[in-house]
Backbone as XML, in Angstrom:
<?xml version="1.0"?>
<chain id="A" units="angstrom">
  <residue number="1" name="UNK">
    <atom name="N" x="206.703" y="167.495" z="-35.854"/>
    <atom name="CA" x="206.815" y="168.370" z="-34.703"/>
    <atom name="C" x="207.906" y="169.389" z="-35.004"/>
  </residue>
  <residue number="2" name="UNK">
    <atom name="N" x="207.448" y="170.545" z="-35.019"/>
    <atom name="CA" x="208.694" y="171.676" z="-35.216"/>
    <atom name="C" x="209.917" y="171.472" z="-33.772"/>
  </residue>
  <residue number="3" name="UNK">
    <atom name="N" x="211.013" y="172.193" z="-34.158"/>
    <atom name="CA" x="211.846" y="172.615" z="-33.471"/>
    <atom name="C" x="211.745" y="173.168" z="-32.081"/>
  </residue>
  <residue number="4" name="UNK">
    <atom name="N" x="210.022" y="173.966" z="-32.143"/>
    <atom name="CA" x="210.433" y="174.748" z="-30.887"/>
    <atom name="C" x="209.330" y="173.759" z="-30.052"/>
  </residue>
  <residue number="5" name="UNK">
    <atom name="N" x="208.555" y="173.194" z="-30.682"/>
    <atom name="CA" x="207.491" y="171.976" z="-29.874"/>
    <atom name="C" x="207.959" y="170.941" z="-29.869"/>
  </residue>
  <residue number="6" name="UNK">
    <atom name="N" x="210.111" y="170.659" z="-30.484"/>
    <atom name="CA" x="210.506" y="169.592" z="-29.508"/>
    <atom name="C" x="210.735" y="170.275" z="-27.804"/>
  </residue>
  <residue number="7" name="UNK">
    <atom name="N" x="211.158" y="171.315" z="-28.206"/>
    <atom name="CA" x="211.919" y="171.826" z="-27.223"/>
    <atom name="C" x="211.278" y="171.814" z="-26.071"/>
  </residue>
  <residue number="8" name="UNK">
    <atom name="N" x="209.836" y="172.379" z="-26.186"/>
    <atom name="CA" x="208.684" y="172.575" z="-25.475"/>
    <atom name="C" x="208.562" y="170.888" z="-24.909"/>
  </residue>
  <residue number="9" name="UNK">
    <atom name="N" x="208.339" y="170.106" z="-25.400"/>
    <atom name="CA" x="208.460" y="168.502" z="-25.076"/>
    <atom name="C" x="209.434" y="168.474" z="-23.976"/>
  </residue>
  <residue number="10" name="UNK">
    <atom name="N" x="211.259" y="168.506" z="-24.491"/>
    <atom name="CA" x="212.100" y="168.321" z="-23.300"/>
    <atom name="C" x="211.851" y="169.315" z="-22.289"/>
  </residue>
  <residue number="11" name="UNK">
    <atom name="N" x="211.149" y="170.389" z="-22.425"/>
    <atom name="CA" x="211.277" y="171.233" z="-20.773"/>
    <atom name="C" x="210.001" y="170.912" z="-20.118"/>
  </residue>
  <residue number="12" name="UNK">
    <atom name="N" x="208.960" y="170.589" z="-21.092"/>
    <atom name="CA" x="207.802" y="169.429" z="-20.263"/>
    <atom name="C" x="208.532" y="168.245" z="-19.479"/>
  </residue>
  <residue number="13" name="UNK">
    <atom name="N" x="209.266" y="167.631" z="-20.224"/>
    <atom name="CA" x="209.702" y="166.523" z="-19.268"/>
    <atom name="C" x="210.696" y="166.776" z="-18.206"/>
  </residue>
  <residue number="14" name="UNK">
    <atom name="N" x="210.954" y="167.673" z="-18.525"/>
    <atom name="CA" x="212.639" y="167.862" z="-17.509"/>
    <atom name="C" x="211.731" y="168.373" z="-15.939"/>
  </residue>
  <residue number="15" name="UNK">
    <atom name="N" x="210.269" y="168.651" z="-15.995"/>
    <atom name="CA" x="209.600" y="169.545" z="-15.112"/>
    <atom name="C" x="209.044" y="167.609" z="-14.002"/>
  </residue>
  <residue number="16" name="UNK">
    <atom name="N" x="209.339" y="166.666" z="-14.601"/>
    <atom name="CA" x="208.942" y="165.814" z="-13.742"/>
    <atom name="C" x="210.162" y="165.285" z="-12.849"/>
  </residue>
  <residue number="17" name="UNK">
    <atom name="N" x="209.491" y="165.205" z="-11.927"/>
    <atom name="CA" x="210.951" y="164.639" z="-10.498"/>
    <atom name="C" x="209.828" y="163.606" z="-9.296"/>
  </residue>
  <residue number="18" name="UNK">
    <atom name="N" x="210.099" y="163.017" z="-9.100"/>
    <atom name="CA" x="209.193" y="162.157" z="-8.641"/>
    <atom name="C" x="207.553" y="161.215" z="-8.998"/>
  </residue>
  <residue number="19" name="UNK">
    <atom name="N" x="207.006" y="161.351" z="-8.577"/>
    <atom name="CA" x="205.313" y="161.037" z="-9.494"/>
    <atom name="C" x="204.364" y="160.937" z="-8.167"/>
  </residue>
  <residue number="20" name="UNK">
    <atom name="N" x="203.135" y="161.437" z="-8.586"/>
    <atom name="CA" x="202.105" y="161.232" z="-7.923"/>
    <atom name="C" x="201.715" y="160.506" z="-7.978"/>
  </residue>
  <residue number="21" name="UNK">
    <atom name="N" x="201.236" y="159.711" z="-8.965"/>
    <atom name="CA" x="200.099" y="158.306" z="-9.946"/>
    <atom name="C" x="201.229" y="157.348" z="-10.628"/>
  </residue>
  <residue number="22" name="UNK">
    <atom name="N" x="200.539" y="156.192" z="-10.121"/>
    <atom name="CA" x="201.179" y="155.239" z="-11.069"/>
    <atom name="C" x="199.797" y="154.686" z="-11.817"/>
  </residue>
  <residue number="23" name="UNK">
    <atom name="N" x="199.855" y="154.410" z="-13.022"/>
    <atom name="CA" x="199.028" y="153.674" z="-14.044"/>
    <atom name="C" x="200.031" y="152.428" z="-14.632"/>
  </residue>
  <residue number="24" name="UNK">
    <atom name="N" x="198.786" y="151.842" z="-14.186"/>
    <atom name="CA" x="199.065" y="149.818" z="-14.703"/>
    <atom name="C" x="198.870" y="150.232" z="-16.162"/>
  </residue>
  <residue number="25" name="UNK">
    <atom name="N" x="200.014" y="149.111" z="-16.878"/>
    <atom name="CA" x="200.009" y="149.611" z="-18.293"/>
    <atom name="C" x="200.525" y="147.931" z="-18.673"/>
  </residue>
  <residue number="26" name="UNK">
    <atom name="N" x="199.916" y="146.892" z="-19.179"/>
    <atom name="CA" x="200.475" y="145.463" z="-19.950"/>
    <atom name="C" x="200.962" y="144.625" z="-18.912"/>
  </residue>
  <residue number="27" name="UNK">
    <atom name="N" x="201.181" y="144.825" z="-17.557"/>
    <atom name="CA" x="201.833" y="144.186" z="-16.506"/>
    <atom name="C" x="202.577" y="144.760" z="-15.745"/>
  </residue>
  <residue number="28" name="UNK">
    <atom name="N" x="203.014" y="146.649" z="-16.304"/>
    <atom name="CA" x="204.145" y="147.291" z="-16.155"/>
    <atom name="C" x="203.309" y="148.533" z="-15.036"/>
  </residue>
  <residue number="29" name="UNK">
    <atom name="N" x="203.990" y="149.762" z="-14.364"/>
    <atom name="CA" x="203.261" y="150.414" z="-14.034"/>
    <atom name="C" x="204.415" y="151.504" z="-14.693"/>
  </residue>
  <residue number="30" name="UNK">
    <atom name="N" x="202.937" y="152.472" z="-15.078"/>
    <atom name="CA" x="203.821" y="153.515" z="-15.808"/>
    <atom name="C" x="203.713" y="155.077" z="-14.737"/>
  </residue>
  <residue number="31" name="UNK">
    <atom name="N" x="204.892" y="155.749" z="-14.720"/>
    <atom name="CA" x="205.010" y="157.095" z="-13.444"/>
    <atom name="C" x="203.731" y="158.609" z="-14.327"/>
  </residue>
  <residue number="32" name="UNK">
    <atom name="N" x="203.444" y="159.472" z="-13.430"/>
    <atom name="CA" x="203.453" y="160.639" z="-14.632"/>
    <atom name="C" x="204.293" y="160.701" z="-15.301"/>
  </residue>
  <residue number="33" name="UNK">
    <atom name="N" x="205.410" y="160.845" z="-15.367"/>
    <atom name="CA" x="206.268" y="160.709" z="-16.974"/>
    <atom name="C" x="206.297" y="160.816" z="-18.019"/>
  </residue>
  <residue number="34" name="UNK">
    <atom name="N" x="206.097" y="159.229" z="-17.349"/>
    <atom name="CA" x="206.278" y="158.148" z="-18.676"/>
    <atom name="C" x="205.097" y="158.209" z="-19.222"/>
  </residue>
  <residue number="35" name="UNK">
    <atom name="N" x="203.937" y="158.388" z="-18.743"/>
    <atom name="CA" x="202.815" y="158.555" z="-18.961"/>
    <atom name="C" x="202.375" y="159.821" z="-19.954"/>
  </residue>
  <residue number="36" name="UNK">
    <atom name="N" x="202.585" y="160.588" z="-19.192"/>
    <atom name="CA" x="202.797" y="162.031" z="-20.031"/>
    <atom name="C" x="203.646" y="161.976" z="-21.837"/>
  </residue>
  <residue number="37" name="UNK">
    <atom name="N" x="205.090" y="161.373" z="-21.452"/>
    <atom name="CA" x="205.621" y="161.001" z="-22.675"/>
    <atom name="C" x="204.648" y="160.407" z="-23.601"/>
  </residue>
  <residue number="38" name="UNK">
    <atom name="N" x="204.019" y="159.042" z="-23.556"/>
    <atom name="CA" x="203.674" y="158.439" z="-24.197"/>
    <atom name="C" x="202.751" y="159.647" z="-24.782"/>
  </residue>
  <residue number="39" name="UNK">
    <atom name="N" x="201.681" y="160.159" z="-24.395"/>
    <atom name="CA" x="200.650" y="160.745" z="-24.279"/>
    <atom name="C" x="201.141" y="161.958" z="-25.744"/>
  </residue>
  <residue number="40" name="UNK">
    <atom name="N" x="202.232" y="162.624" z="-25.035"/>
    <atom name="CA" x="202.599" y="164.137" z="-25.699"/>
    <atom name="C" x="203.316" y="163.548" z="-27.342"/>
  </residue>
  <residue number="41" name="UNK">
    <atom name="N" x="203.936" y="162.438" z="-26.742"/>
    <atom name="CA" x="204.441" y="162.095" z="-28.260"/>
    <atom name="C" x="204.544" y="161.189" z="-29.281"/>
  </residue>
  <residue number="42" name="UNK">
    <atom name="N" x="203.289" y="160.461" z="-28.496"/>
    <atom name="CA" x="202.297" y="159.603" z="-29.491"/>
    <atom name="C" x="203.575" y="158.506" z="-29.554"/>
  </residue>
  <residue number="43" name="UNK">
    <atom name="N" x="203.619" y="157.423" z="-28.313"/>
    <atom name="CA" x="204.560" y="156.861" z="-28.258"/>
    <atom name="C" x="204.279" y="155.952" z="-27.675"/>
  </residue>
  <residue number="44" name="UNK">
    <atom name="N" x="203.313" y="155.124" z="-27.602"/>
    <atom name="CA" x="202.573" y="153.978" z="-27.011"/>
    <atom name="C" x="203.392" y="152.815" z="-26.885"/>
  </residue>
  <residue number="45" name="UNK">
    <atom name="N" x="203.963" y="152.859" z="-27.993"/>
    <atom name="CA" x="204.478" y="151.639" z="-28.533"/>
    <atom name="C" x="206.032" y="151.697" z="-27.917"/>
  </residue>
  <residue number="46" name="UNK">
    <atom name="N" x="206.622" y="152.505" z="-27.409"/>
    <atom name="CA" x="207.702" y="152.632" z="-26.324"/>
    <atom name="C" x="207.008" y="151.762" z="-25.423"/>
  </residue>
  <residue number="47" name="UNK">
    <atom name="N" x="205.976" y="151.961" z="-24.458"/>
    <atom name="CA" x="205.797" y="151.663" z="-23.627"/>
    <atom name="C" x="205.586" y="150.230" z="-23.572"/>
  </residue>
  <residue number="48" name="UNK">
    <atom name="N" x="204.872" y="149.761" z="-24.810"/>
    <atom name="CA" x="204.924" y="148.144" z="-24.951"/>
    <atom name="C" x="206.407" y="147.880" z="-25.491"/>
  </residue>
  <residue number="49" name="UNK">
    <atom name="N" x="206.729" y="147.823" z="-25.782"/>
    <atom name="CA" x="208.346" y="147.137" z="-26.082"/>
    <atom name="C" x="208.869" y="147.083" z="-24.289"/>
  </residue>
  <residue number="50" name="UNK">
    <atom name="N" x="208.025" y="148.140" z="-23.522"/>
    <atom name="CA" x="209.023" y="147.869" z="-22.142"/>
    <atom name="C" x="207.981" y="146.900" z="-21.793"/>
  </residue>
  <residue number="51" name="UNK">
    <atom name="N" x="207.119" y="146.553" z="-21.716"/>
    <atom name="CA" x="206.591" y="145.516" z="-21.128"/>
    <atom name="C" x="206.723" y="144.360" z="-21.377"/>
  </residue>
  <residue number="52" name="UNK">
    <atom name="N" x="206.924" y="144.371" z="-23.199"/>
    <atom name="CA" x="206.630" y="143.142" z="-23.400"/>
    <atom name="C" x="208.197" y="142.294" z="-23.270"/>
  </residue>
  <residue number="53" name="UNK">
    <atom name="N" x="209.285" y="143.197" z="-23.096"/>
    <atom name="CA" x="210.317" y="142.256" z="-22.760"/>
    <atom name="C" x="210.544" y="142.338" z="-21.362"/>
  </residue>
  <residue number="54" name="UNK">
    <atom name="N" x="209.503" y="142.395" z="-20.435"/>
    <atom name="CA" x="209.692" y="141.769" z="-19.416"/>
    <atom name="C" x="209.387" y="140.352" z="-19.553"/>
  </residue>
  <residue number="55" name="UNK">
    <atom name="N" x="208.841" y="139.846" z="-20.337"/>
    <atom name="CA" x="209.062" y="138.323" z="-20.550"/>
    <atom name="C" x="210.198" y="137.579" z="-21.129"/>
  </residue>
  <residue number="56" name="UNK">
    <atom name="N" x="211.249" y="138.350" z="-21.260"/>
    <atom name="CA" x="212.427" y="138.352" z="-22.152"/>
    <atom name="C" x="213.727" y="137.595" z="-21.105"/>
  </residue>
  <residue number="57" name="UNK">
    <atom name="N" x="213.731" y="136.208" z="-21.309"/>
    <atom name="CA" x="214.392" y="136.010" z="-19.760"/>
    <atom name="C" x="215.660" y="137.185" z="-19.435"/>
  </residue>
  <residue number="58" name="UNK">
    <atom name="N" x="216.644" y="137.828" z="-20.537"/>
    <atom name="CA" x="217.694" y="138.415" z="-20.343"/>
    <atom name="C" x="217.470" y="139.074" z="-19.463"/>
  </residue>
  <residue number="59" name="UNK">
    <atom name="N" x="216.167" y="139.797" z="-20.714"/>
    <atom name="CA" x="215.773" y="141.496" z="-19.441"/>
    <atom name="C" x="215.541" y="140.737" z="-18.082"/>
  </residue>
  <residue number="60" name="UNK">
    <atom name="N" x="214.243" y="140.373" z="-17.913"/>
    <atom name="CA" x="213.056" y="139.926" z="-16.935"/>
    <atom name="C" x="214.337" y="140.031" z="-15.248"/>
  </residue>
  <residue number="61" name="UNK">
    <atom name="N" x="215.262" y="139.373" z="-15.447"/>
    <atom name="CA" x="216.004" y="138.745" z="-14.555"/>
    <atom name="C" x="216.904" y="140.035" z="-14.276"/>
  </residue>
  <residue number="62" name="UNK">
    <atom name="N" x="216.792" y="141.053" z="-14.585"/>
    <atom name="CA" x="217.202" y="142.270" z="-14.381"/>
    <atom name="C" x="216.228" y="143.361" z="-13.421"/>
  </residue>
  <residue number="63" name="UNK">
    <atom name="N" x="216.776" y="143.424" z="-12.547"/>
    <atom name="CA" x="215.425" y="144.410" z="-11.439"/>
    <atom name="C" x="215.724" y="145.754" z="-11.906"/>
  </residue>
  <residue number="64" name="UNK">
    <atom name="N" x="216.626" y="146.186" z="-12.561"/>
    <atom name="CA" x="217.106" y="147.305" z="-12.811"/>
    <atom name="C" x="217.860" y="147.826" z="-14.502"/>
  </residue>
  <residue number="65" name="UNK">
    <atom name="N" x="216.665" y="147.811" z="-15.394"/>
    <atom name="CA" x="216.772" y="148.118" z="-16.646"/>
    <atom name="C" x="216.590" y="149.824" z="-17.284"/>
  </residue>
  <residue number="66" name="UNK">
    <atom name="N" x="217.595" y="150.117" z="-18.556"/>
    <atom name="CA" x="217.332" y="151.336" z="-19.253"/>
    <atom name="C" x="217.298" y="150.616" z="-20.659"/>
  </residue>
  <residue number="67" name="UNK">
    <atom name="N" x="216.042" y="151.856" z="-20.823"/>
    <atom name="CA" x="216.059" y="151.104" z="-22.116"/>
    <atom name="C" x="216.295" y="153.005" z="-23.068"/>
  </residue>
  <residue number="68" name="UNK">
    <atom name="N" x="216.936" y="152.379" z="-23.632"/>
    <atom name="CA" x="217.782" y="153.481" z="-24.783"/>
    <atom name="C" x="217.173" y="153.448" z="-25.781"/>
  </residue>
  <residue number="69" name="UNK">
    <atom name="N" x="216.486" y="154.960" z="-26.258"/>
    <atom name="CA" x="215.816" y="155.084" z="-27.475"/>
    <atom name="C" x="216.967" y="155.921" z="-28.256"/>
  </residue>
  <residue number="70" name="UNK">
    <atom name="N" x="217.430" y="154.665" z="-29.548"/>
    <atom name="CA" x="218.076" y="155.836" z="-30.413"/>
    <atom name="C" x="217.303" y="155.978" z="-31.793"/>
  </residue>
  <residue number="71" name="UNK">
    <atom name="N" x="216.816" y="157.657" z="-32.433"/>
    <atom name="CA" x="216.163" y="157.604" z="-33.864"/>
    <atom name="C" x="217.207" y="157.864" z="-34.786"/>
  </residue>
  <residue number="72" name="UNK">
    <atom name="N" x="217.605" y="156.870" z="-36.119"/>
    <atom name="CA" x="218.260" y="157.531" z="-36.821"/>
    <atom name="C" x="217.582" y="158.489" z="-37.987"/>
  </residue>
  <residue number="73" name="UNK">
    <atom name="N" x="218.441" y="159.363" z="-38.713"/>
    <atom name="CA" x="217.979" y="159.963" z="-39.980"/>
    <atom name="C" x="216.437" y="159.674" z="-40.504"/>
  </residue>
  <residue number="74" name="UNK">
    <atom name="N" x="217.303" y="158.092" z="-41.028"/>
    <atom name="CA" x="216.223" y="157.962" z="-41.822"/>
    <atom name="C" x="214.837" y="157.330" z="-41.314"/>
  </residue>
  <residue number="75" name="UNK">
    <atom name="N" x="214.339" y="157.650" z="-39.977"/>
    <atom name="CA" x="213.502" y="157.419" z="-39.154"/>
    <atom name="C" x="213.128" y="156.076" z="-38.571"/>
  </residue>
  <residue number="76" name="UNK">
    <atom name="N" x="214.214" y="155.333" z="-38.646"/>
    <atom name="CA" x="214.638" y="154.033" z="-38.615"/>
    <atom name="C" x="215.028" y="154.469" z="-37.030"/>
  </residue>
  <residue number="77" name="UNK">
    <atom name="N" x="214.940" y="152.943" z="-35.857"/>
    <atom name="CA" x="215.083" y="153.349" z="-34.217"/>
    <atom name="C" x="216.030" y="152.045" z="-34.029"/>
  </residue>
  <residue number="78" name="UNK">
    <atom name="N" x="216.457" y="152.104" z="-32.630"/>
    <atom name="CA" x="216.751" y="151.261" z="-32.003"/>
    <atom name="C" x="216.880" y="151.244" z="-30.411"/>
  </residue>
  <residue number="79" name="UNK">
    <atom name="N" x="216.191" y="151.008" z="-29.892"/>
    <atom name="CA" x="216.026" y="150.637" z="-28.631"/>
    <atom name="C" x="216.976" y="149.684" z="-27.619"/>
  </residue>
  <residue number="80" name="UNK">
    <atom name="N" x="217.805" y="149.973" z="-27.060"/>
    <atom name="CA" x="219.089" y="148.890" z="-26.446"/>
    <atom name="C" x="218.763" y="149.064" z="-24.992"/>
  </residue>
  <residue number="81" name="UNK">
    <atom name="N" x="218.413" y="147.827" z="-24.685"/>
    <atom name="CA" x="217.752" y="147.483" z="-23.089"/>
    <atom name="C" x="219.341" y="147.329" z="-22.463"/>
  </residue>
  <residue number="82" name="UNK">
    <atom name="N" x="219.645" y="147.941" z="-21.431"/>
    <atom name="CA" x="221.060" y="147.967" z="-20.606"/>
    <atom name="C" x="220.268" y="147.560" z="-19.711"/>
  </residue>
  <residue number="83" name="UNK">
    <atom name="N" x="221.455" y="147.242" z="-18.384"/>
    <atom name="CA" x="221.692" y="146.355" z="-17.063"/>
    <atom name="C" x="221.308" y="147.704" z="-15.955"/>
  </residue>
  <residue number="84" name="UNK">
    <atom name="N" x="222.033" y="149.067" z="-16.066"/>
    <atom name="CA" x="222.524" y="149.703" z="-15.738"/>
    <atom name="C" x="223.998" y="150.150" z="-15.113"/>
  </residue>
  <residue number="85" name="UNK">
    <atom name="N" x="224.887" y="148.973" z="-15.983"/>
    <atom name="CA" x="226.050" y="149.237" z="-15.809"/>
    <atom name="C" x="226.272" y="149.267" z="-17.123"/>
  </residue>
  <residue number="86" name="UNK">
    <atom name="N" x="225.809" y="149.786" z="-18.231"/>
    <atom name="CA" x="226.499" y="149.983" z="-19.815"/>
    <atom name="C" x="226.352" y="148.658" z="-20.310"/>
  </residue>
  <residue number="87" name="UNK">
    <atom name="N" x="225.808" y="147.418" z="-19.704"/>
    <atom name="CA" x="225.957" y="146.565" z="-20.487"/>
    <atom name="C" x="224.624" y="145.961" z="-21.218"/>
  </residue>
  <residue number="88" name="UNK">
    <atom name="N" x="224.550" y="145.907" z="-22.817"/>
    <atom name="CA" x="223.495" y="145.579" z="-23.392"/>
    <atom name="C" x="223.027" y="144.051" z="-22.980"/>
  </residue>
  <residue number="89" name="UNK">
    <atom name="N" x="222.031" y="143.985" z="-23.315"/>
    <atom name="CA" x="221.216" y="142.938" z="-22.689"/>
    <atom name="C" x="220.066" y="142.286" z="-23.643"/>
  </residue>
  <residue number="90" name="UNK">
    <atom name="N" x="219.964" y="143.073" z="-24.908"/>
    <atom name="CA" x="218.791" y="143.086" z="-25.453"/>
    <atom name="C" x="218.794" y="144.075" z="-26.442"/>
  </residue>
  <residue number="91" name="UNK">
    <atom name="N" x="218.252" y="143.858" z="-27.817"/>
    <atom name="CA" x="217.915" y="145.262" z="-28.254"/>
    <atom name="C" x="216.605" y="144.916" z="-28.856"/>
  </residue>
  <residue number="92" name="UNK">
    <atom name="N" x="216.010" y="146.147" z="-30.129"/>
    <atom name="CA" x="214.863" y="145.851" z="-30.668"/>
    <atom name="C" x="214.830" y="147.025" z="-31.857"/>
  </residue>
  <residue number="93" name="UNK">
    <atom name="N" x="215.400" y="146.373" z="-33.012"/>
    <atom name="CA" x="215.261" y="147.532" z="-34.213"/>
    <atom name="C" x="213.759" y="148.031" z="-34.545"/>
  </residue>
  <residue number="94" name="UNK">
    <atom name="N" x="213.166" y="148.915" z="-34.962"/>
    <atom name="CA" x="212.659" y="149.535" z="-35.137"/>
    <atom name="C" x="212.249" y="150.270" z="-36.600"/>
  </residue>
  <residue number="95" name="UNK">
    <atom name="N" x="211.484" y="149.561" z="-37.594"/>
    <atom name="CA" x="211.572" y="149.572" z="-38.866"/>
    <atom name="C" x="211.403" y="151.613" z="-39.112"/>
  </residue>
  <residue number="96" name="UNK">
    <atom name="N" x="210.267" y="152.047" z="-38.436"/>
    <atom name="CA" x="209.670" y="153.302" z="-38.228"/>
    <atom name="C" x="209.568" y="153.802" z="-37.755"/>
  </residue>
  <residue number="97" name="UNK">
    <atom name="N" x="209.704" y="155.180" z="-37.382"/>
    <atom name="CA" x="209.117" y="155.844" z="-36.259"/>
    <atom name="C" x="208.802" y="156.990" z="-36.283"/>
  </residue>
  <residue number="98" name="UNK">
    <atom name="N" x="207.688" y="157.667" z="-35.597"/>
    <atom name="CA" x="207.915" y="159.556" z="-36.275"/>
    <atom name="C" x="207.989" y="160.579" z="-34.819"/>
  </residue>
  <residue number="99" name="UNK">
    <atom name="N" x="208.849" y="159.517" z="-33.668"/>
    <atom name="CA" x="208.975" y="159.521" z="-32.646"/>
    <atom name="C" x="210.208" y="161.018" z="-32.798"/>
  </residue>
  <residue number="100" name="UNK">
    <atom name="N" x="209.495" y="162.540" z="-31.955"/>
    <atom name="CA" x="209.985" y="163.348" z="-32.327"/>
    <atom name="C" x="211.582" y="163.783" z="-32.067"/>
  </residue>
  <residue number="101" name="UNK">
    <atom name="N" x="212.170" y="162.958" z="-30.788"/>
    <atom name="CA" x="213.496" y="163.313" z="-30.145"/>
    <atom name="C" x="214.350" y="162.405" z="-30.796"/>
  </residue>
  <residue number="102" name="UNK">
    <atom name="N" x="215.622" y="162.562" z="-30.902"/>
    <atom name="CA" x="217.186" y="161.833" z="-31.405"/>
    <atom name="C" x="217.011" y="160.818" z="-30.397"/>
  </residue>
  <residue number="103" name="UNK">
    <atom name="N" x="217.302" y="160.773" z="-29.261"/>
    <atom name="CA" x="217.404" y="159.995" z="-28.282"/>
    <atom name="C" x="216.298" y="160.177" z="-27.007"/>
  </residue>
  <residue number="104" name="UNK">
    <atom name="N" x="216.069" y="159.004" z="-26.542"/>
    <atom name="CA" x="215.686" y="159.294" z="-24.934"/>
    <atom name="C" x="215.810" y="158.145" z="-24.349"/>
  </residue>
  <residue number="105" name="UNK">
    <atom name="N" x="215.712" y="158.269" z="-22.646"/>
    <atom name="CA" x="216.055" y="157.016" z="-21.725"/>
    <atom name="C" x="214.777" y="156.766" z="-20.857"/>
  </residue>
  <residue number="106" name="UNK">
    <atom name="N" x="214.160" y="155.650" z="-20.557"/>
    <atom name="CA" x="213.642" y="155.548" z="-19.883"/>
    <atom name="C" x="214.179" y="154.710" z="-19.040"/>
  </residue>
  <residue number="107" name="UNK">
    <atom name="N" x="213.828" y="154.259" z="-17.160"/>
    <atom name="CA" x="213.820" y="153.188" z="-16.921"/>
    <atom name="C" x="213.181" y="152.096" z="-16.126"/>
  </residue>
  <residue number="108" name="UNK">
    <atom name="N" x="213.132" y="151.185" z="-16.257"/>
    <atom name="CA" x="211.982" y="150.381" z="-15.329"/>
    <atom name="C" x="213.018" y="149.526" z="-14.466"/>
  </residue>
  <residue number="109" name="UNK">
    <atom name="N" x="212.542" y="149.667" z="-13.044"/>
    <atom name="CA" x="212.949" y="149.114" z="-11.947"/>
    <atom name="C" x="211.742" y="148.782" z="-11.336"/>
  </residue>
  <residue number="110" name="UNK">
    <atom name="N" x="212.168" y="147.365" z="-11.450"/>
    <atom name="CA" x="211.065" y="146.523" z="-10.556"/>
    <atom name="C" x="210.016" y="146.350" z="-11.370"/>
  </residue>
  <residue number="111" name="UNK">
    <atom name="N" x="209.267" y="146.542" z="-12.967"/>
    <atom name="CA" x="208.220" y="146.594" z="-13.167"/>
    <atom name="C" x="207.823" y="147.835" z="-13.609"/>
  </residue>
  <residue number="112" name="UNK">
    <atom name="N" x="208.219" y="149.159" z="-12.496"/>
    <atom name="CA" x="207.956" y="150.074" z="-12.712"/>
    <atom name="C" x="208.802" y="151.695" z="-13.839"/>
  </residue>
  <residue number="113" name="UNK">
    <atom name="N" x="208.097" y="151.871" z="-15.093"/>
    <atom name="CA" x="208.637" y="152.330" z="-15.763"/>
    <atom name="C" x="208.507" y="154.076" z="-15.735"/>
  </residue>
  <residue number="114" name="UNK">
    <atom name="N" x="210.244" y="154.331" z="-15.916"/>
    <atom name="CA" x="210.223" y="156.053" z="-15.196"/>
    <atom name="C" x="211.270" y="156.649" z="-15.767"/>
  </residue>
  <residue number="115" name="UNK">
    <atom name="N" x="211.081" y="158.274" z="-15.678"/>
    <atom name="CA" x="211.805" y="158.635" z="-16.265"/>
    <atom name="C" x="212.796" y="158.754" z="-15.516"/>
  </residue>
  <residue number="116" name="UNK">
    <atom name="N" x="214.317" y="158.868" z="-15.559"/>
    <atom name="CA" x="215.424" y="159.381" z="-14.687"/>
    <atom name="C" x="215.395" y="160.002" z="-13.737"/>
  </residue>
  <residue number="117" name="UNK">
    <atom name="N" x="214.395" y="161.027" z="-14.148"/>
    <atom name="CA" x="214.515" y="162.274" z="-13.407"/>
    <atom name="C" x="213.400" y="162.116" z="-11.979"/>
  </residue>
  <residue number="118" name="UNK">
    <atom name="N" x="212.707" y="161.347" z="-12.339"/>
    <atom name="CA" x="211.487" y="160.679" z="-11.536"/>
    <atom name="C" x="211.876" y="159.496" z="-10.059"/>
  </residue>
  <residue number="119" name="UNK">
    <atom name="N" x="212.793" y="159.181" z="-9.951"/>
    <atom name="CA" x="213.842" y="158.466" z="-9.356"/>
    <atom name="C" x="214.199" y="159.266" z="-8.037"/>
  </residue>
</chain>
C-alpha cells in the first residue's frame, strides 16, 4: 500500500463516529468500522484474534478491552490486549503481517468490537 493509500485508509477511518450495522463475526459483533477496517485492509485475522480471546479467561472477564496493534520493521506484530486502564492482560506475537499501518486500536466492550471513534 503506498503512502498516500495509507493515508487515504486513516481519513476513511477517522470519518466513522458511531455505527449503523452491527455484523455477528465468531461470537463477536463487529461496528461499520471495524468492519470496514477489516474489509479495506485485508485484516480478517485482527478480527479473529479479538474473538478468539474472548475465551481467554484474563481477557473474557474484562467487559472493557483494547486491543493494541503494534507492526514492527520487519513486518513482525504484536497485539497487547489492555484492561483500559494501561494494564496488559494478554498479548499475541504475530510471526507476519502486511497489515498496512504502524499501529492501531481497536476496542471491544461487551462482545462488541469498535473503533474509538465509534463510541
Amino acid at each position: 500500500m503506498t503512502e498516500s493509500e495509507k493515508q487515504q485508509l486513516i481519513n476513511d477511518l477517522n470519518q466513522f463516529h458511531g455505527t449503523e450495522h452491527y455484523y455477528r463475526y465468531l461470537g463477536i459483533i463487529l461496528t461499520d468500522g471495524v468492519k470496514f477496517l477489516c474489509e479495506s485492509a485485508k485484516c480478517w485475522w485482527y478480527a479473529d484474534i479479538i474473538a478468539s480471546m474472548q475465551f481467554e479467561n484474563k481477557v473474557k472477564k474484562e467487559p472493557f478491552q483494547v486491543f493494541k496493534l503494534n507492526v514492527n520493521p520487519d513486518q513482525t506484530a504484536r497485539v497487547t490486549i489492555e484492561d483500559g486502564n494501561d494494564n496488559i492482560i494478554f498479548y499475541q506475537d504475530i510471526q507476519y503481517t502486511d497489515f498496512p499501518l504502524d499501529k492501531f486500536v481497536v476496542w471491544c466492550i461487551d462482545k462488541i468490537a469498535l473503533l474509538p471513534s465509534e463510541y
